[in-house]
N, C-alpha and C positions, 0 to 999 in steps of 0.2 A: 587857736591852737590846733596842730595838726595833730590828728589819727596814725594809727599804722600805715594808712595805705595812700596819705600825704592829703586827705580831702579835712579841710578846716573847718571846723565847727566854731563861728561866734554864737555870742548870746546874743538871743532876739530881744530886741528892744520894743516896750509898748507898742511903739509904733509899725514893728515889723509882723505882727501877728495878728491873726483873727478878731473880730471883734469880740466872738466868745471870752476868747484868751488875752483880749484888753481887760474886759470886768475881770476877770482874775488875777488881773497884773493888780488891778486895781485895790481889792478886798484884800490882798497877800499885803500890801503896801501899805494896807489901815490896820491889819492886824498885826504885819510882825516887823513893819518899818523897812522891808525889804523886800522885792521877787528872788530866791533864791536861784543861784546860774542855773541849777540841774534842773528845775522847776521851769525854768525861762527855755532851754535849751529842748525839755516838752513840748512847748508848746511851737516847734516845727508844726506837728499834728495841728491843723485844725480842730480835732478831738482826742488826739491822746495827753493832752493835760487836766482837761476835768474828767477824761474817762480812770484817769489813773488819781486823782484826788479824793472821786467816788471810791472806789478801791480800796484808798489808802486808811479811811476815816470812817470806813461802814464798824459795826460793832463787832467788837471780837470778844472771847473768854478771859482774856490775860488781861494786865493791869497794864497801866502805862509801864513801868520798872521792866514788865516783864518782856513786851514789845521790847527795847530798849535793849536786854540780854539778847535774845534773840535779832536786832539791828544789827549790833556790835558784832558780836561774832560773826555773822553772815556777811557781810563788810569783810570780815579780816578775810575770811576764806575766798570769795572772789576777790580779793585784794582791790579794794575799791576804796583807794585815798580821801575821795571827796565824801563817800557815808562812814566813813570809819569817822571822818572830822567832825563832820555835823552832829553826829550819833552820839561822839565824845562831848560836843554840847549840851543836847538834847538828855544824855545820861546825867553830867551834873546838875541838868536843872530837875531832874526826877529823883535825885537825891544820893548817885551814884558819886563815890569818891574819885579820885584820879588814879588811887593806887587798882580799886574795884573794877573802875572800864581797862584797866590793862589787862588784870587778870582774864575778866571776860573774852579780854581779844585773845590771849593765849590760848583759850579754852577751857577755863575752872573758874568756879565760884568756890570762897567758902563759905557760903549759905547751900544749901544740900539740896534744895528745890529747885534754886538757879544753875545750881550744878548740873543738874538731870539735864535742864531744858537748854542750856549752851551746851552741852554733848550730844542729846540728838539733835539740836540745830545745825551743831558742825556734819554731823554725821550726813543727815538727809541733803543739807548743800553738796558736801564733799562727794558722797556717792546715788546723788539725782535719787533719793527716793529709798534705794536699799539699805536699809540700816540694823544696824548689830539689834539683835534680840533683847542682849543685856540691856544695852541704853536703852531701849523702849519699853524692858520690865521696869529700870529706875523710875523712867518718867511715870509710869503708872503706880509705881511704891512712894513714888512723893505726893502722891494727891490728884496727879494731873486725869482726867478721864477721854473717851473717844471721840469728847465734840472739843476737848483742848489739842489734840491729837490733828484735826481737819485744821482747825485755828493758827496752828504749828507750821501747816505747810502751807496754808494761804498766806501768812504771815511772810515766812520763806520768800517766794514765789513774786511780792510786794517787795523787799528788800532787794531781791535780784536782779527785778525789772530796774528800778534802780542804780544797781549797784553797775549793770550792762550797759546801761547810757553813760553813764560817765566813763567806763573803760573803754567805750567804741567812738566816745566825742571827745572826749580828752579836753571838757571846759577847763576853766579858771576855778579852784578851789575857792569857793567866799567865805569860810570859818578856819579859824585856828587850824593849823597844819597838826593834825594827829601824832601822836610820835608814833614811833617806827619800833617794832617788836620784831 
């Protein structure tokens, strides 16, 4: 598939990648029955696929759900098709409805905690960092604290690398096509 500036990005095949990035093809294909394209399309880098795996899986404050809120929405704002799709998988198997990932993509929960944290999600995406005061007393009036806060925007930051590769390679979407909000 072509990019804006007509330069084609396929997916790398086992075969086309690092040996590193072979055992990866490899352990992605016993655990989840697949190399994901965006995953595959990493691994150009001889190291930017297990440098961004590490990354992706170090421990964070938030729950799997919460990750998940924060996915979604950051998806919707960089307008990023193929995590908005994934993400709406990944949501329902964390126990997220279909009605629930829509709202999320909107920008609202109506749980009050998920609320907080998709409004400065959108926020801190939308404006690189600068964010309303309010949204940032919310997030702190639901519970959240200054190391959920750091978590928040390495989280961010995770999603957007993400979210960049596939807007700049313009692969094959390999999950259910998201619907469109």
């Amino acid at each position: 598939m072509e990019n804006v500036t007509g330069t084609t990005f396929n997916v790398p095949t086992k075969n086309d990648v690092s040996p590193v990035n072979q055992e990866i093809f490899e352990s992605m294909n016993k655990s989840l029955g697949f190399v994901p394209n965006l995953y595959a399309t990493m691994a150009y880098s001889d190291h930017g696929l297990k440098r961004y795996l590490d990354y992706q899986n170090a421990k964070t404050s938030f729950s799997n759900k919460e990750k998940e809120v924060i996915n979604l929405i950051v998806s919707q704002v960089n307008q990023c098709i193929y995590c908005q799709s994934a993400h709406t998988v990944i949501g329902k198997m964390n126990g997220f409805s279909e009605e629930e990932i829509l709202d999320i993509r909107r920008g609202k929960s109506d749980n009050a905690k998920y609320n907080a944290l998709v409004k400065l999600a959108a926020d801190i995406t939308q404006n690189r960092g600068k964010v309303s005061d309010d949204l940032l007393e919310d997030f702190f009036a639901q519970g959240y604290n200054k190391g959920h806060l750091i978590d928040l925007i390495i989280q961010v930051s995770d999603k957007t690398a993400m979210n960049y590769t596939h807007n700049l390679t313009q692969i094959p979407v390999d999950f259910p096509i998201a619907e469109s909000i």
